[in-house]
N, C-alpha and C positions, 0 to 999 in steps of 0.2 A: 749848472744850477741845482741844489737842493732844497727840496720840497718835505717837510714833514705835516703828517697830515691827523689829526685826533680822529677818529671814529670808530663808532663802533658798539654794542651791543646789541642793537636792531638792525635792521635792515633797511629803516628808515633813514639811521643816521649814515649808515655803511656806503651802501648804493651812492648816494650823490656826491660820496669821494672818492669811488671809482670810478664815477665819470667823469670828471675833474681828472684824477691822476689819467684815465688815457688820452685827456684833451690837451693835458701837459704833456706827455709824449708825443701826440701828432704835432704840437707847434714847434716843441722844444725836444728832438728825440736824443738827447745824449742828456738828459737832465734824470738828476736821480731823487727817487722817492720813498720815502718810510713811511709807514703807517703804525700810530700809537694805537694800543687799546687795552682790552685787557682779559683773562682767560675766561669770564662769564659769558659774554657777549658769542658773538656770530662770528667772529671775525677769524677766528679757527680754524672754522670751516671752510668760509668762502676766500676770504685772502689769499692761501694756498690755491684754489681752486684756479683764481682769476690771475696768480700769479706776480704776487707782488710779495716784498719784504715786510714783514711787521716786529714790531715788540709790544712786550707787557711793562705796565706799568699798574702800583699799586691802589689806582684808585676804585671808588666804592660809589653804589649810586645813594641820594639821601631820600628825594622826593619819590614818596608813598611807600616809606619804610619808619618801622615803628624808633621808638627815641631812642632806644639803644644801639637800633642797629645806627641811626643817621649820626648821632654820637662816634659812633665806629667808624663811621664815613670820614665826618670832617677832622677826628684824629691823623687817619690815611694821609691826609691833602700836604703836610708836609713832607713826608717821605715820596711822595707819587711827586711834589714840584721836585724835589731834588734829582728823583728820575730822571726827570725830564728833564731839567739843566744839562745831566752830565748826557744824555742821548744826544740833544741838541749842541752840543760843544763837540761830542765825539763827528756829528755828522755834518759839520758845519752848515748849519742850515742858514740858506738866504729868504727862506720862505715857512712862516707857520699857519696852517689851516685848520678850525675849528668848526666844527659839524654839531655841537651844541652835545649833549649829554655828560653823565659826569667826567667822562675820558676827557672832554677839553679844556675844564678851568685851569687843573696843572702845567698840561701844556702851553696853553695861550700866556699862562703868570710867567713860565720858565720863558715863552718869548721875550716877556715886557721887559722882563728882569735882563735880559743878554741882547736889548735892542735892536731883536730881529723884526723885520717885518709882520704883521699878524692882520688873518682877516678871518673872519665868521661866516659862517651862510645859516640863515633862518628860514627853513623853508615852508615852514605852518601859518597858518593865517595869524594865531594866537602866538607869541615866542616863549618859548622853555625859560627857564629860570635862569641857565646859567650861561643863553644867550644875551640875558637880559643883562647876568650880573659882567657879563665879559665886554659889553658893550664901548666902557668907557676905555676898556684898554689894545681895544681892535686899529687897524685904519682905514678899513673897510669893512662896511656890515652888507653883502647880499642879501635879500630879500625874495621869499618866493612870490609873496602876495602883498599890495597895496597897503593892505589893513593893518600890517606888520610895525609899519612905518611911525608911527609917532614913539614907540616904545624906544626909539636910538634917536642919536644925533643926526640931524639931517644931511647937515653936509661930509657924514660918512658914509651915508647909505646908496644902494643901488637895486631897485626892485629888475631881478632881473627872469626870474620863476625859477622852479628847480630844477638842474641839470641831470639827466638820463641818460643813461648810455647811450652809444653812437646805434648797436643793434636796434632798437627800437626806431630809427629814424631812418633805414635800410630798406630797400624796395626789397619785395620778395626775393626776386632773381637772385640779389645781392646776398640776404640772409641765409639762401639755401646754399649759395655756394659757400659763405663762412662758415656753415655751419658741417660741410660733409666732411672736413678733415677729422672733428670732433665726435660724430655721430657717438663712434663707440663708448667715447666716456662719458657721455649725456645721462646722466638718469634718464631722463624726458625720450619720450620717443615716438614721436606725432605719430599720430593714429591714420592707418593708413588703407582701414577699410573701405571699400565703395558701395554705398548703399545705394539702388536699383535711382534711376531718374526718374520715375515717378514717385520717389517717396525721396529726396535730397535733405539729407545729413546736417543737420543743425549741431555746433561745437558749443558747450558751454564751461568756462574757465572759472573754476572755485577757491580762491585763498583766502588765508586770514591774518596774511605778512607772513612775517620770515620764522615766525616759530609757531604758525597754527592759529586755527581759533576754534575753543570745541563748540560755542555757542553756533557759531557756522556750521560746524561740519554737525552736530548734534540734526540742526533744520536739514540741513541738504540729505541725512540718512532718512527721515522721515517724513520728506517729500518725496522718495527716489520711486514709490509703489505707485505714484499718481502720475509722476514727471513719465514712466513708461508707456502711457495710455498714450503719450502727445500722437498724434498720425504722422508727421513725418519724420519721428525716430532722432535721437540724440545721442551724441558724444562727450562725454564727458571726462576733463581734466581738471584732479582736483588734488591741491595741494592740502596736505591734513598737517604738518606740523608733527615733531618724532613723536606727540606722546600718544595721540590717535589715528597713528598710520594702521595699525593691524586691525581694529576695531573695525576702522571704517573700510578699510577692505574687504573685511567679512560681509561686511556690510551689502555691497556691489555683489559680493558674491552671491551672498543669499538672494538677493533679488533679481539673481541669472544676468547680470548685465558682465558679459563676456572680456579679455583684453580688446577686443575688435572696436569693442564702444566704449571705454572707459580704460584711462589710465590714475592710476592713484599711487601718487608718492608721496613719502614727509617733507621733501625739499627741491623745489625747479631753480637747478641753476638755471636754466636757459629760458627764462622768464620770457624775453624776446620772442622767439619765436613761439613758445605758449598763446603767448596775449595776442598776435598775427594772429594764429589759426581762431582764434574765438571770433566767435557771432556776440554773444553776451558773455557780460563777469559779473560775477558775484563775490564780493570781497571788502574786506574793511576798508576804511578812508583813511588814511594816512598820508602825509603830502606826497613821500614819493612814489606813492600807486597810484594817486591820481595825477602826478608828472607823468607818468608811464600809457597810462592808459588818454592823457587826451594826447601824447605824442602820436599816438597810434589813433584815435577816433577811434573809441570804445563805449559801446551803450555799456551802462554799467545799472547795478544792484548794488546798494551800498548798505552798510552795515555798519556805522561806527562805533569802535569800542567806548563800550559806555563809563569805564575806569581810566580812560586818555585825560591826563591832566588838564584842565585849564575847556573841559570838554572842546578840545582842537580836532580831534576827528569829526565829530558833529560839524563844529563851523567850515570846515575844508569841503564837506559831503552838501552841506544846502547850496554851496558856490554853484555846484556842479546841476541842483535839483533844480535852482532858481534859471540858470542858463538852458535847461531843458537835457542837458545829458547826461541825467540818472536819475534814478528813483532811490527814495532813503526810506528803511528801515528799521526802527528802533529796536536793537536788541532787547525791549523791554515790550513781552507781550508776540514774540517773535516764534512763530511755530511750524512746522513742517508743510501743512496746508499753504501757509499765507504764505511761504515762498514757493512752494510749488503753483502757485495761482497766478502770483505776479512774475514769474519763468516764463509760464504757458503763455500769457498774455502778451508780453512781448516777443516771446518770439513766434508766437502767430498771427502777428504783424510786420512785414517788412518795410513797408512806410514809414511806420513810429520807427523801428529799428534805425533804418535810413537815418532818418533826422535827426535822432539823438546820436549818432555817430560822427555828421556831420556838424554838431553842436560842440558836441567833445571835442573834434578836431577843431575848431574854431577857437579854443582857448587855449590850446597846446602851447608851447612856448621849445621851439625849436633848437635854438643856439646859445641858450642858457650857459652851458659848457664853456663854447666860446667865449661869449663876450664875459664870462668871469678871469679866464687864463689872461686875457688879453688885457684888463685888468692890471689883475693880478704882477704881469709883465712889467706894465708901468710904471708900477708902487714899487715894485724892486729898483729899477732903475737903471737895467740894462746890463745888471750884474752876471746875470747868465749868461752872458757873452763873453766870461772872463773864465779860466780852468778851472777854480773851485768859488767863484762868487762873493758875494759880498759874507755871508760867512766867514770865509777863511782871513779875512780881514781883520775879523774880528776873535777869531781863537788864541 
């Protein structure tokens, strides 16, 4: 069976087709995978990393870019579907998945166009544009959230939440063993000080997605001289994104907080195991940190980007406030104090802690993964059961 999969420029769109592509591997492990995307995006980086094939294809983003550049864009769309046609014939695909961004209009149209199968996953409460506009040409829409639902046809949708790695769904024992063959080429490198047992070591876990957020890291540097005073002492991991890794390191520096207690990178691959060790997170709202973090039961601090179109981070972050497992933030009026207050606050409460933990795990959505492959399997039609599938059928 092959699988071609669009994603990609964030981390948002990225992440839940690679848990997808390794949930296609656990069912179907002789089945092959491509990932479209394109040189702006993340996909660069992490694809390699996580060990899969990808290509570039011409396309260009439009939405919250000025008229000449989106002019630029939908110029692009014809040479980017062409891409796609001739990738998708090269790799007889039985299977096309679309992860919403501009990467997947070309591809999903190059499906329609060479009557491959095609499915969407929508995993914000609000749906993107060109989930919306790909809608009619899908045969399944996934759904992360309920409220998604009137935006597609019914009888092609399926709320199923968004799918997260298999690592985040891993009991400790299990992640520490996956993870010792890789330690060494981990950025990441769990903090592994022992702080005295009358003073026990509280972890807190800082992002702002997959390419930084300064408005975050801006607050967290200017909470960091108040956040030291807590009495039982803190850890801190905090992803800053490449353009204020050095800044904020300095940062940590200057305020004597040692490697013992703080590690600071621009990029966690091994986000899993990050979000395990954390007590609390602080970080934007995006569907798949908040897939991630209620897989895990994670008291969260939320932040939503207040430039997110359609303001869908906002509506994904009251989900979580209204259910009791997080507190929300309005980047508007947001200062170094007022998160270092509401830090200290919670985590000098282990009760509250407790329950908002407990709250977040109560909405997690486990086997997302699965029952999308499983799916997915069906709509095909048993073709992955054949040497090159229903593609090859059709080349």
């Amino acid at each position: 069976m092959n699988i071609v999969i669009a994603a990609g420029g964030t981390g948002g769109h990225l992440y839940p087709a690679v848990a997808l592509a390794r949930e296609f591997l656990r069912q179907v492990p002789h089945c092959s995978i491509l990932f479209v995307g394109t040189e702006r995006g993340i996909e660069g980086k992490v694809l390699p990393h996580e060990g899969f094939e990808w290509e570039k294809i011409a396309a260009k983003p439009v939405m919250g870019r000025g008229v000449r550049q989106a002019l630029k864009a939908f110029a692009s769309l014809p040479v980017a579907c062409w891409q796609s046609v001739r990738l998708l014939r090269k790799r007889r695909a039985d299977l096309v998945i679309g992860i919403g961004g501009y990467t997947s209009p070309p591809v999903l149209a190059a499906g329609f166009l060479l009557r491959i199968p095609r499915v969407i996953l929508e995993p914000n409460a609000y749906p993107g544009m060109a989930n919306k506009a790909l809608g009619p040409l899908a045969d399944r829409v996934f759904l992360g959230y309920e409220a998604a639902k009137p935006y597609f046809r019914a009888s092609k949708v399926r709320v199923v939440g968004t799918p997260v790695r298999r690592a985040f769904l891993e009991t400790g024992e299990r992640q520490e063993a996956r993870g010792k063959g890789q330690a060494e080429s981990q950025e990441f490198r769990p903090l592994t000080s022992s702080p005295s047992p009358l003073a026990p070591r509280q972890t807190l876990l800082v992002f702002g997605g997959s390419q930084g957020a300064h408005a975050i890291n801006q607050a967290m540097v200017e909470a960091l001289s108040l956040l030291q005073s807590m009495p039982t002492g803190l850890s801190v991991i905090h992803q800053t994104g490449e353009a204020d890794y050095v800044s904020v390191k300095k940062a940590y520096e200057r305020a004597g907080l040692g490697t013992d207690r703080v590690e600071v990178v621009p990029f966690l691959f091994d986000m899993p195991r990050a979000l395990k060790q954390a007590d609390l997170v602080v970080s934007r709202s995006g569907a798949v940190t908040l897939a991630e973090l209620t897989a895990c039961g994670k008291p969260a601090i939320l932040i939503p980007l207040p430039q997110a179109i359609y303001q869908h981070q906002e509506r994904n972050a009251r989900v979580l406030e209204e259910a009791g497992a997080a507190m929300v933030l309005l980047q508007h009026g947001l200062t170094g104090s007022k998160l270092a207050q509401t830090i200290d606050s919670l985590l000098d409460s282990a009760d509250r802690l407790r329950v908002m933990g407990e709250r977040s795990a109560a909405m997690g959505k486990t086997d997302s993964a699965e029952v999308i492959v499983r799916d997915c399997l069906a709509l095909v039609g048993g073709g992955h059961d054949n040497k090159f599938g229903a593609g090859a059928a059709r080349s």
